[in-house]
Predicted model as a PDB file, atoms N, CA, C, CB and O in Angstrom, pLDDT in the B-factor column:
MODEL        1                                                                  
ATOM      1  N   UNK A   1     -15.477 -92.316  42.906  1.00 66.00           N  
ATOM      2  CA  UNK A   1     -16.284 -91.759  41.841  1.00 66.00           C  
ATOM      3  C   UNK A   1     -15.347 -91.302  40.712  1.00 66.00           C  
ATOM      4  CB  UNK A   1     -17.167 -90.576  42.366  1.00 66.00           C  
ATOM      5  O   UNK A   1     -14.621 -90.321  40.875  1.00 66.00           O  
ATOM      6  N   UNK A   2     -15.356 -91.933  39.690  1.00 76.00           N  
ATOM      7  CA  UNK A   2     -14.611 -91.319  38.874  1.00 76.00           C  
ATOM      8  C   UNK A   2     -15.295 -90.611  37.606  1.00 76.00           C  
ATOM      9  CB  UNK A   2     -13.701 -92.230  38.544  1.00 76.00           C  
ATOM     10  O   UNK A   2     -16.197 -91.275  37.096  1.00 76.00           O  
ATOM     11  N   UNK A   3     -15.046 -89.517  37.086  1.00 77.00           N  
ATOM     12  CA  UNK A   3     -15.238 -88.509  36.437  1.00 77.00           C  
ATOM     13  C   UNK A   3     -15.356 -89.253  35.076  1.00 77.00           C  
ATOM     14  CB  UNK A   3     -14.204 -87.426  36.652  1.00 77.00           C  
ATOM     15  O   UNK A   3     -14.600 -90.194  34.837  1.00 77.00           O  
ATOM     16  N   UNK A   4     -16.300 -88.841  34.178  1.00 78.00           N  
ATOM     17  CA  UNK A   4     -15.698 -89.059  32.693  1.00 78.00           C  
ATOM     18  C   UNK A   4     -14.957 -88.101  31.947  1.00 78.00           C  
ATOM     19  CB  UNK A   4     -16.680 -89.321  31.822  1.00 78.00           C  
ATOM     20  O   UNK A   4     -15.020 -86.872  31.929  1.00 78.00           O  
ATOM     21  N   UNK A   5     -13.847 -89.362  30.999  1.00 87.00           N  
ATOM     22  CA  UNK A   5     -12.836 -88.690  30.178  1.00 87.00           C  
ATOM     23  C   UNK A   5     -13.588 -87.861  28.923  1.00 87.00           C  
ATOM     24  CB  UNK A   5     -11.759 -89.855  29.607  1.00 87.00           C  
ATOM     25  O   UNK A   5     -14.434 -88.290  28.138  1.00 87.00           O  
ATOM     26  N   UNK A   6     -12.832 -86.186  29.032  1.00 88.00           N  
ATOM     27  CA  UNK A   6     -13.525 -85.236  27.889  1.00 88.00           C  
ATOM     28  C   UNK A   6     -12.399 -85.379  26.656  1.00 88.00           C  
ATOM     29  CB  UNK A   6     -13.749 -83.370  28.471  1.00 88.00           C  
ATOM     30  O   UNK A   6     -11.505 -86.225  26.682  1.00 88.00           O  
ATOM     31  N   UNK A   7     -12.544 -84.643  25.829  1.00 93.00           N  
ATOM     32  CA  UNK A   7     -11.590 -84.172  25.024  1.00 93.00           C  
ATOM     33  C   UNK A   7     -11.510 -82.609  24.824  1.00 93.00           C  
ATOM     34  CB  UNK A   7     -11.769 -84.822  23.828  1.00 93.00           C  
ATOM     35  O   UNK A   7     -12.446 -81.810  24.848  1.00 93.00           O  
ATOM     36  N   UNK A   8     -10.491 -82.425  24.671  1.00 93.00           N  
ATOM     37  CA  UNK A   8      -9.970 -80.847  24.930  1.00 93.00           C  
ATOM     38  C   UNK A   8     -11.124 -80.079  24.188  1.00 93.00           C  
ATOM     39  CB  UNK A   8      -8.252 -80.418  24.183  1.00 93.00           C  
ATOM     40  O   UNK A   8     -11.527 -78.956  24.491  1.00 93.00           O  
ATOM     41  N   UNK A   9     -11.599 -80.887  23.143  1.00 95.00           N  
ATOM     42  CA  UNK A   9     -12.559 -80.029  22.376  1.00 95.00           C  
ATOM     43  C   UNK A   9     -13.670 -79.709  23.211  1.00 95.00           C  
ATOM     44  CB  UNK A   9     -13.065 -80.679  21.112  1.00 95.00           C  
ATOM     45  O   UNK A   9     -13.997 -78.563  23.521  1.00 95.00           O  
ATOM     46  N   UNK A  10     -14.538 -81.310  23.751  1.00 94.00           N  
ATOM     47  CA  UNK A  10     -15.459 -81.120  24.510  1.00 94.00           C  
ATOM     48  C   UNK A  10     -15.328 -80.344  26.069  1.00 94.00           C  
ATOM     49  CB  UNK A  10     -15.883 -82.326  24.529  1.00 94.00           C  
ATOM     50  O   UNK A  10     -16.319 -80.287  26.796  1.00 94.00           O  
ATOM     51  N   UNK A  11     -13.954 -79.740  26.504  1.00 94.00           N  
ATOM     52  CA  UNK A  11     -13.751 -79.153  27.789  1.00 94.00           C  
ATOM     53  C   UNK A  11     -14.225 -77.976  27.057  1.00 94.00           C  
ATOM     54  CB  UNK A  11     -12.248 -79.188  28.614  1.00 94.00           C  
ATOM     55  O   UNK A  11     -15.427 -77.742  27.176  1.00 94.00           O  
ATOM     56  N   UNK A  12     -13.306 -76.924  26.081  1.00 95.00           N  
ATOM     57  CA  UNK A  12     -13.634 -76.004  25.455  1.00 95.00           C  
ATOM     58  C   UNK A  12     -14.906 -75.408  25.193  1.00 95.00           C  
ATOM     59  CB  UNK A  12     -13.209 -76.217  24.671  1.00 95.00           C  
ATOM     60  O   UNK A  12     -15.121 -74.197  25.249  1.00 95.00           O  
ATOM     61  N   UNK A  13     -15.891 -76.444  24.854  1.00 95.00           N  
ATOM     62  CA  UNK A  13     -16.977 -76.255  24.548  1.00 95.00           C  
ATOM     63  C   UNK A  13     -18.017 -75.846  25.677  1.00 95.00           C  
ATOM     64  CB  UNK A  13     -17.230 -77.268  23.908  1.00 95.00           C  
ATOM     65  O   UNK A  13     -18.848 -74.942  25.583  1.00 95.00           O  
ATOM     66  N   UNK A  14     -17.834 -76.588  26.636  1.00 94.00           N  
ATOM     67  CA  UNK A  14     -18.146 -76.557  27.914  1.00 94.00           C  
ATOM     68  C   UNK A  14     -18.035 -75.322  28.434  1.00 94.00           C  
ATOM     69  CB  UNK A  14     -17.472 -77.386  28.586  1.00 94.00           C  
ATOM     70  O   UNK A  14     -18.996 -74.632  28.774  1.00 94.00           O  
ATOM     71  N   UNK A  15     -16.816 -74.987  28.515  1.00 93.00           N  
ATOM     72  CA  UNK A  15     -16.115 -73.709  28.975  1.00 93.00           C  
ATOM     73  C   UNK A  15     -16.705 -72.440  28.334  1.00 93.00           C  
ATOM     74  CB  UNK A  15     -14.580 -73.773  28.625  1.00 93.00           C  
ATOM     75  O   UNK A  15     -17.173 -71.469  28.928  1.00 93.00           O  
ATOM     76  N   UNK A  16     -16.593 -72.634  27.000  1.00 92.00           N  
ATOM     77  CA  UNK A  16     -17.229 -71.222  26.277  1.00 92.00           C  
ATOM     78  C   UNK A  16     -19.087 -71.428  26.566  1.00 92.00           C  
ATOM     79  CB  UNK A  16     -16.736 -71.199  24.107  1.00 92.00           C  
ATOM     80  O   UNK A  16     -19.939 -70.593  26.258  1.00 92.00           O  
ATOM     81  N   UNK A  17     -19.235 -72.236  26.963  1.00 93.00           N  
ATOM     82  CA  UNK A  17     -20.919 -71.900  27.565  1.00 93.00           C  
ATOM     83  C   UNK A  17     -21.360 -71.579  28.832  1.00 93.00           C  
ATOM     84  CB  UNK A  17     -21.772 -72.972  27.450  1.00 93.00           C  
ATOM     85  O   UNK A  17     -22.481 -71.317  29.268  1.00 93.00           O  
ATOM     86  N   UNK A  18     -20.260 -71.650  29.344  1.00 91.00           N  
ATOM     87  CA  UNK A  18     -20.413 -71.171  31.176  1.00 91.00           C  
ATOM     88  C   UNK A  18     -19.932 -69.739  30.674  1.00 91.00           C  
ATOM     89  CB  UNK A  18     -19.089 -72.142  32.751  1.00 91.00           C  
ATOM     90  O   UNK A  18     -20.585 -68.825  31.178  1.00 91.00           O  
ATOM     91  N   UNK A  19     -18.943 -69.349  29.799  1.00 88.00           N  
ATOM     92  CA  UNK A  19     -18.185 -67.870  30.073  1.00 88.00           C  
ATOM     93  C   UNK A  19     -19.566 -66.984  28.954  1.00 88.00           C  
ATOM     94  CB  UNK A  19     -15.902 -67.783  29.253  1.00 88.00           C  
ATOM     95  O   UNK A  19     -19.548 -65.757  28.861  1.00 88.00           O  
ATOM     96  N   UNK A  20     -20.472 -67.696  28.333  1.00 88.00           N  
ATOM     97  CA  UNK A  20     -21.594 -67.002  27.965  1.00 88.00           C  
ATOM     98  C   UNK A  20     -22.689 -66.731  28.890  1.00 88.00           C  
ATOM     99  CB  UNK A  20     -22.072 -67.593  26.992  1.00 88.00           C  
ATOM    100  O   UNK A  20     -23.323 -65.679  28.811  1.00 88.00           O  
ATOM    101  N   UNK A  21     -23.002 -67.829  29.963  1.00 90.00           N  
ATOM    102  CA  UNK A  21     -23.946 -67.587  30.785  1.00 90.00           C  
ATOM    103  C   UNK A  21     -23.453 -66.751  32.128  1.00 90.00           C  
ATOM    104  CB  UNK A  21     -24.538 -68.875  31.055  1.00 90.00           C  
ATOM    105  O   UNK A  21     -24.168 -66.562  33.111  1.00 90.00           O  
ATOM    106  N   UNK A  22     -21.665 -66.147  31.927  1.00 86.00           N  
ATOM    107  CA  UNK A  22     -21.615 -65.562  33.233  1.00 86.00           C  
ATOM    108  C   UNK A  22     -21.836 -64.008  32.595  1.00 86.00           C  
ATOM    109  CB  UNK A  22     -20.066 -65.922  34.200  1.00 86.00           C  
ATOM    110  O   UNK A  22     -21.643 -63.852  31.389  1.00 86.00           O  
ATOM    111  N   UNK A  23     -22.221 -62.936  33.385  1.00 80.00           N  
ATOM    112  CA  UNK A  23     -22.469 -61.755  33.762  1.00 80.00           C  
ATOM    113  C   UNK A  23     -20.760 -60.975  33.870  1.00 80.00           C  
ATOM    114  CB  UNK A  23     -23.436 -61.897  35.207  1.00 80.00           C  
ATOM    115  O   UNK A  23     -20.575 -60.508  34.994  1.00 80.00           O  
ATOM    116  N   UNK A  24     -19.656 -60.799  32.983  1.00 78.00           N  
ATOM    117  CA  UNK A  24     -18.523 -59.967  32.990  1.00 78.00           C  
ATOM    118  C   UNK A  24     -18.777 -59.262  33.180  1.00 78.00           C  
ATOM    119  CB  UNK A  24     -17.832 -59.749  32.303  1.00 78.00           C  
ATOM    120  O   UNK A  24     -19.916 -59.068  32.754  1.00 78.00           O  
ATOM    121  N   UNK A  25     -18.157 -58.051  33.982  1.00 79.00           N  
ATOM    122  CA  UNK A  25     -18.052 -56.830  33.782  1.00 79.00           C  
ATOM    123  C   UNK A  25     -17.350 -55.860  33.098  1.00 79.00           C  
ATOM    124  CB  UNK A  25     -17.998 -56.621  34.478  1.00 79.00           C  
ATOM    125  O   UNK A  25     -16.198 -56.008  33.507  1.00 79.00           O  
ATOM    126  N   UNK A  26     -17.357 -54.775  32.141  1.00 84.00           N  
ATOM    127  CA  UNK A  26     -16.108 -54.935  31.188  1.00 84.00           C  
ATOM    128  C   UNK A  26     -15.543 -53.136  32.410  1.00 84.00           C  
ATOM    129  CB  UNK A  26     -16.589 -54.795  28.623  1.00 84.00           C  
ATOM    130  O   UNK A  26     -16.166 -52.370  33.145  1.00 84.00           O  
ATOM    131  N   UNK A  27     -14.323 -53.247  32.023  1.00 86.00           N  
ATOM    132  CA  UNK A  27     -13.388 -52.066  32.948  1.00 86.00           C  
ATOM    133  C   UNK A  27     -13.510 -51.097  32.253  1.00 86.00           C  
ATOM    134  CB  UNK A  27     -11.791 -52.232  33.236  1.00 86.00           C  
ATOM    135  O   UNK A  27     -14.272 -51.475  31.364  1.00 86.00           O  
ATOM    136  N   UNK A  28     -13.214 -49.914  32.042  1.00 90.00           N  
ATOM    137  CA  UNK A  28     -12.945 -48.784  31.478  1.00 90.00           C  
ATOM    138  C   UNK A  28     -11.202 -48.547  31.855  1.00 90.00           C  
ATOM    139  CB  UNK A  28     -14.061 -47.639  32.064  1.00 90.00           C  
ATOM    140  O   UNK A  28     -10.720 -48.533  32.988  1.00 90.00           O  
ATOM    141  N   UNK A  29     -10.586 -48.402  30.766  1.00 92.00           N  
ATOM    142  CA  UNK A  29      -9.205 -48.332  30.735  1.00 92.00           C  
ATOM    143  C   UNK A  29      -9.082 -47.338  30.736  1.00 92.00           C  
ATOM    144  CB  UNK A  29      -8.505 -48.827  29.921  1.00 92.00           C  
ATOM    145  O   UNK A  29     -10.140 -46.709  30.739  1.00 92.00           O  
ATOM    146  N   UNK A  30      -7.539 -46.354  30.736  1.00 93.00           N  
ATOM    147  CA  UNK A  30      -7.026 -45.177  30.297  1.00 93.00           C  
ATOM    148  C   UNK A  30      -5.822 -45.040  29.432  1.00 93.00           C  
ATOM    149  CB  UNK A  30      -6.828 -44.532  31.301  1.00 93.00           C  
ATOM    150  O   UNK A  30      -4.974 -45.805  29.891  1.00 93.00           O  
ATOM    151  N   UNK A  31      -5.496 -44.596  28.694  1.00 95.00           N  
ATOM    152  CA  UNK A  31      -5.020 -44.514  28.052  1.00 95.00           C  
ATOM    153  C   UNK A  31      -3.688 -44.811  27.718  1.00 95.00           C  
ATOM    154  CB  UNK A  31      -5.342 -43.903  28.015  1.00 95.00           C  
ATOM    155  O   UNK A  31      -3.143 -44.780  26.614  1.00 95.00           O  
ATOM    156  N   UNK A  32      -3.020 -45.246  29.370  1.00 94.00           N  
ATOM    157  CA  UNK A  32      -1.810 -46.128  29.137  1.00 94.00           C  
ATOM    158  C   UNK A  32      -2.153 -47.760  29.296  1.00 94.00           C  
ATOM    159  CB  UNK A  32      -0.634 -45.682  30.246  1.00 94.00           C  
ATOM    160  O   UNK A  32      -1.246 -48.582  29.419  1.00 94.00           O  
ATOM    161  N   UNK A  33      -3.632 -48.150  29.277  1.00 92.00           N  
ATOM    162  CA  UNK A  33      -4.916 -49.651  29.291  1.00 92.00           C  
ATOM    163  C   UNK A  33      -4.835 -50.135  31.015  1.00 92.00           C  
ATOM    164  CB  UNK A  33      -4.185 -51.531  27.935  1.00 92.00           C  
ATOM    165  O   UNK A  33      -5.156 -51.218  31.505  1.00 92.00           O  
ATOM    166  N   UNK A  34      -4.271 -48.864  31.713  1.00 90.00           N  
ATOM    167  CA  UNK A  34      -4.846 -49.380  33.183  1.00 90.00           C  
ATOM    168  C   UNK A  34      -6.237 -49.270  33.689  1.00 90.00           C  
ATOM    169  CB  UNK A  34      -4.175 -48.711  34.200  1.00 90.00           C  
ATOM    170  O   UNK A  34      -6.997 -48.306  33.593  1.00 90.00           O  
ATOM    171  N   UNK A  35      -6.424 -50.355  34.211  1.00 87.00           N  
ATOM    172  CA  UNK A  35      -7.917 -50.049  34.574  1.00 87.00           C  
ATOM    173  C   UNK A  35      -8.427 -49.256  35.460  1.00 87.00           C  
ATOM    174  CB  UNK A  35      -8.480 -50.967  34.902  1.00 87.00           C  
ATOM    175  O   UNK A  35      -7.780 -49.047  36.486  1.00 87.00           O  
ATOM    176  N   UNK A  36      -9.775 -48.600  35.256  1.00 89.00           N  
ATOM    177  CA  UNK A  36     -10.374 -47.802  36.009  1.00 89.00           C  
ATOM    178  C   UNK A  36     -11.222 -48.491  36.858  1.00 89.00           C  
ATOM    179  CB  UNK A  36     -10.953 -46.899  35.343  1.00 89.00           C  
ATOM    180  O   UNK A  36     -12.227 -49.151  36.592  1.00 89.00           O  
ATOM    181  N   UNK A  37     -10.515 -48.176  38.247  1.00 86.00           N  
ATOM    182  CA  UNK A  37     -11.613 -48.929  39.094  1.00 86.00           C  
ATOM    183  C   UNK A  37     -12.290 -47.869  39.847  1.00 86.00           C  
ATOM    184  CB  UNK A  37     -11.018 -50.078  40.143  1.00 86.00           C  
ATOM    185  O   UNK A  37     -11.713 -46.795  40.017  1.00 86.00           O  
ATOM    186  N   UNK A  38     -13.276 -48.045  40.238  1.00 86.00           N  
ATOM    187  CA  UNK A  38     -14.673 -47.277  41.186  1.00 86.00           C  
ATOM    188  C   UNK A  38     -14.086 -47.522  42.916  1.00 86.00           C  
ATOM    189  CB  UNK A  38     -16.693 -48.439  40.852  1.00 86.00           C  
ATOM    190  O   UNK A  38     -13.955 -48.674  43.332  1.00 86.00           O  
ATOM    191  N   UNK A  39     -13.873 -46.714  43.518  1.00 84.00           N  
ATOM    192  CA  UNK A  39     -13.947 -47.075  44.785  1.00 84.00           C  
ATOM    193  C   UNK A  39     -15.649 -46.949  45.757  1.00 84.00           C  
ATOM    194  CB  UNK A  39     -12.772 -46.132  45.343  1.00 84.00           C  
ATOM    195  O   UNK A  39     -15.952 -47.427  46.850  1.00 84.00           O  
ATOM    196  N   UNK A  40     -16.223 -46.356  45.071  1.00 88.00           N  
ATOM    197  CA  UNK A  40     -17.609 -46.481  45.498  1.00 88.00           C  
ATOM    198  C   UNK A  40     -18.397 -47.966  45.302  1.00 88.00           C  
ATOM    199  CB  UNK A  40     -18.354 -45.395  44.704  1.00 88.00           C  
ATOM    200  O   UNK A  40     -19.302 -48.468  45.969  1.00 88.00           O  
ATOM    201  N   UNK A  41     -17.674 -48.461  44.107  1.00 86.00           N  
ATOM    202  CA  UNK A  41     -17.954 -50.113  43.880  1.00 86.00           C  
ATOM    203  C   UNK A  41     -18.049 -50.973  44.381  1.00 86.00           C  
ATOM    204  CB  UNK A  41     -17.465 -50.681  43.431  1.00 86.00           C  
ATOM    205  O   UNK A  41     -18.061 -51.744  43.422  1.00 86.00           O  
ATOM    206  N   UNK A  42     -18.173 -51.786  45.514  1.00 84.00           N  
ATOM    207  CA  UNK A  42     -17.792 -52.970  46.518  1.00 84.00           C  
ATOM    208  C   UNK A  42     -17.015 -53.999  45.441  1.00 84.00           C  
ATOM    209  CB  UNK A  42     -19.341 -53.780  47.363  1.00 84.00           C  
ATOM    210  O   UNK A  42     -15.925 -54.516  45.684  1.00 84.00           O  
ATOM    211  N   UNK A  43     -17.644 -54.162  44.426  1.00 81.00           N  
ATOM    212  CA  UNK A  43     -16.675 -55.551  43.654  1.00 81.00           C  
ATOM    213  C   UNK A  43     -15.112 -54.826  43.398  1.00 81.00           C  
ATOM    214  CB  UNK A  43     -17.504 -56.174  41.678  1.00 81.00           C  
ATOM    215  O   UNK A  43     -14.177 -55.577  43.122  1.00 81.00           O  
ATOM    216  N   UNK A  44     -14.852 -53.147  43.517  1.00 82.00           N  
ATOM    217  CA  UNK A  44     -13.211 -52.809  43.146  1.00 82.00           C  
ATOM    218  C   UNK A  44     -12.857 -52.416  44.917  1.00 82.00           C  
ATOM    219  CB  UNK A  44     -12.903 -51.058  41.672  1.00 82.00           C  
ATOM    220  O   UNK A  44     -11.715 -52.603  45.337  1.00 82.00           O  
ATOM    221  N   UNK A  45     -13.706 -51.994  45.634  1.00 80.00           N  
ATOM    222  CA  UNK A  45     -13.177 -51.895  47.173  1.00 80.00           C  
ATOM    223  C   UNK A  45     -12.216 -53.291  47.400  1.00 80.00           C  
ATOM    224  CB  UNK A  45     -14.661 -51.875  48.411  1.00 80.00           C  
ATOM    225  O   UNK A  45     -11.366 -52.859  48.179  1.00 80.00           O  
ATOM    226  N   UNK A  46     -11.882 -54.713  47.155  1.00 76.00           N  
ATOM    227  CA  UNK A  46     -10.639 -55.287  47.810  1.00 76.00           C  
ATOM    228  C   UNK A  46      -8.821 -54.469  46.872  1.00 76.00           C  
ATOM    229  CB  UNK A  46     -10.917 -57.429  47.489  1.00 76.00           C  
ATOM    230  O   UNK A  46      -7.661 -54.202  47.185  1.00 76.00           O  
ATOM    231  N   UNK A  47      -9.608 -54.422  45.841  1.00 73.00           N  
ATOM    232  CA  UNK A  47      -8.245 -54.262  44.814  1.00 73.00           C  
ATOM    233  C   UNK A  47      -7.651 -52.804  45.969  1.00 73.00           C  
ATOM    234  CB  UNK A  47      -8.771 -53.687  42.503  1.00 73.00           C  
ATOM    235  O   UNK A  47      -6.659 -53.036  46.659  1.00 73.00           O  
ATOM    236  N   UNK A  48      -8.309 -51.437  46.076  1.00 68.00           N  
ATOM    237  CA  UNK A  48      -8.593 -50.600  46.765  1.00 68.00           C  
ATOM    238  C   UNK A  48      -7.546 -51.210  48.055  1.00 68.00           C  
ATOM    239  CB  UNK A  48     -10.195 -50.429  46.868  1.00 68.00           C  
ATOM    240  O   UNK A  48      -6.348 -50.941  48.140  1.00 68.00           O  
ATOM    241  N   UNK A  49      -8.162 -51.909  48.817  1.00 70.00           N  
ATOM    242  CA  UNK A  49      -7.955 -52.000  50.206  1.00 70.00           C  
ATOM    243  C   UNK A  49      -6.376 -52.902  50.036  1.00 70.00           C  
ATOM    244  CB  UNK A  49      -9.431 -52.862  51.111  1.00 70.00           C  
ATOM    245  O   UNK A  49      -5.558 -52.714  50.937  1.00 70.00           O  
ATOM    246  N   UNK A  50      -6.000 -53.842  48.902  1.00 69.00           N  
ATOM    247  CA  UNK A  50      -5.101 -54.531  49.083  1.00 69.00           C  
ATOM    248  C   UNK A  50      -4.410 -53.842  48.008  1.00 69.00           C  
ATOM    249  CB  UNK A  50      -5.323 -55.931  49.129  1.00 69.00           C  
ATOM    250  O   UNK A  50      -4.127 -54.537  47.033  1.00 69.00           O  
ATOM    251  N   UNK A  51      -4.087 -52.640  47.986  1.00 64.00           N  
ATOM    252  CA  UNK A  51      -3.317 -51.995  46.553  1.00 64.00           C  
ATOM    253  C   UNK A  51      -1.833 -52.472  47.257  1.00 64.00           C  
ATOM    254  CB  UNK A  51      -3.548 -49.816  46.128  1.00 64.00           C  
ATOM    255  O   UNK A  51      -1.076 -53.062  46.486  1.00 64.00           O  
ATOM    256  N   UNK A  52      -1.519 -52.336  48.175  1.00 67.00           N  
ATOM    257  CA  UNK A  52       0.620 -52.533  48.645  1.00 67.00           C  
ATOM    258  C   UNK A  52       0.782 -54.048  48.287  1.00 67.00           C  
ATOM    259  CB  UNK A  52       1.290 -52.317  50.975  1.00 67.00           C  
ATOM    260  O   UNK A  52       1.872 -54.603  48.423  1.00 67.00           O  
ATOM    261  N   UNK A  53       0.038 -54.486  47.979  1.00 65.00           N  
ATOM    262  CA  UNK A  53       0.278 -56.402  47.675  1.00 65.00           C  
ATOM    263  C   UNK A  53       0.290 -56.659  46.577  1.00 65.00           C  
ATOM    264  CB  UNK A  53      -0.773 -57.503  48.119  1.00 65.00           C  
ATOM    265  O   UNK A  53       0.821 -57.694  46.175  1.00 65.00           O  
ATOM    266  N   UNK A  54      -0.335 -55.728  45.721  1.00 64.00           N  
ATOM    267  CA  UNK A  54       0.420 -56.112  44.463  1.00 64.00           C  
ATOM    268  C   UNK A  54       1.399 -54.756  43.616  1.00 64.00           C  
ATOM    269  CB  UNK A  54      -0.866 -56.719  43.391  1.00 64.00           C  
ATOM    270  O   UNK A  54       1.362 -54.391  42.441  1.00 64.00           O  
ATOM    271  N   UNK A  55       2.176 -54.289  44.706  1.00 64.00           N  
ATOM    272  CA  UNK A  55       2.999 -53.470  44.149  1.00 64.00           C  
ATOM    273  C   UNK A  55       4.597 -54.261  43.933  1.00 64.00           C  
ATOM    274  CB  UNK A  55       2.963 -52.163  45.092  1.00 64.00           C  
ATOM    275  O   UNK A  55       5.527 -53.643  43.415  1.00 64.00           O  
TER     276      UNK A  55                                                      
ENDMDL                                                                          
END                                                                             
């Protein structure tokens, strides 16, 4: 099965209409722009649980 060839324009285009139809969540930063995460949150509970892995 082969795929059809896009052009960077038509990937782009593509792309900015999926990142309109997705649901972001925006963070609340502090004042040195680290993010504030919720541990009551389930979507910030892994960051939470795996904090030594990205130290």
């Amino acid at each position: 099965m082969n795929k059809p060839k896009r052009t960077i324009e038509e990937l782009l285009e593509r792309m900015s209409e999926n990142n309109k139809k997705a649901s972001i969540a925006k963070l609340e930063s502090d004042k040195q722009g680290r993010f504030l995460l919720d541990p009551a949150n389930p979507h910030h509970v892994e960051w939470f649980e795996n904090d030594k892995a990205y130290e």
